[in-house]
C-alpha angles and dihedrals in degrees: 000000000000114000111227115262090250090084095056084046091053102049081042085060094043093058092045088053094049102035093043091140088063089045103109123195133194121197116196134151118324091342145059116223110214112202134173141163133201145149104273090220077090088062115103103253083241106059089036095057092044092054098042096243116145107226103224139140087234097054127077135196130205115199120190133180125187115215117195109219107248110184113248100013145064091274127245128270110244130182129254151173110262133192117181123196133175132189124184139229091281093043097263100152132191140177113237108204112226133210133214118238120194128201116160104295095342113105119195138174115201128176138176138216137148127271133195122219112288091001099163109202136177131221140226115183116183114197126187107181128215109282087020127127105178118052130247126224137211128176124209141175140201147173116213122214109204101158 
C-alpha cells in the first residue's frame, strides 16, 4: 500500500523547521527557488521505502521547490522544469536527475546520490518555470558529514 505523498512532504517540512540554518532560497525574478540538502539516514523508513530513496549516511538528497510571488500572500508552488549539477572541490562534476513530487498544490523536485565524508559540493540548480521561456539559477553548497 503507497503512503500519500503528504507524509514525505511532512517530514520534508519538519527537516526544513529544525535544520533552518541548511535551508537555502533564490529570489529571482517573479519566483523564489527553494533548495536543501541533507543524508537521507534523517528521512523517516517509511517515506524513504514509498519514494524509492535508499537512507544512508552516504546518500544525499536535494529537495527544490519553485514559488511563484503572488502579492500579498506567501506565493504559490508551480512546476518546472529542473536540472540539478554538482561538481566537487577538484572540479569533478555530475548531473543529479530529479523527480517531480505532487501533493495538492505543493510541487517538489527531489533527487539522490552518494556522498563521501566531508564531500563539499556545490550546486547548480537550473529552474524554468511553467509559462517560462528563459531558465532560472541557484547556486548552493554544501558540505556532507557521513562518519
Amino acid at each position: 500500500m503507497r503512503r500519500p505523498a503528504s507524509l514525505i512532504t511532512t517530514c520534508l517540512l519538519l527537516l526544513l523547521s529544525v535544520s533552518a540554518t541548511a535551508e537555502n532560497s533564490t529570489r529571482v525574478p517573479g519566483y523564489t527557488i527553494h533548495h536543501n540538502a541533507l543524508t537521507t539516514d534523517i528521512l523517516d523508513p517509511k517515506v524513504a521505502s514509498n519514494y524509492g530513496i535508499k537512507r544512508s549516511k552516504s546518500r544525499a538528497m536535494i529537495n527544490i521547490s519553485v514559488i511563484k510571488e503572488i502579492p500579498g500572500t506567501t506565493g504559490k508552488p508551480v512546476p518546472a522544469r529542473v536540472r540539478v549539477s554538482a561538481r566537487n572541490l577538484i572540479g569533478q562534476e555530475r548531473q543529479i536527475p530529479v523527480r517531480e513530487i505532487r501533493d495538492g498544490d505543493a510541487v517538489y523536485y527531489i533527487g539522490d546520490f552518494p556522498v563521501a565524508h566531508r564531500e563539499r559540493l556545490n550546486f547548480l540548480i537550473e529552474v524554468i518555470p511553467e509559462g517560462e521561456r528563459l531558465p532560472y539559477r541557484a547556486r548552493m553548497t554544501h558540505e556532507f558529514y557521513t562518519d
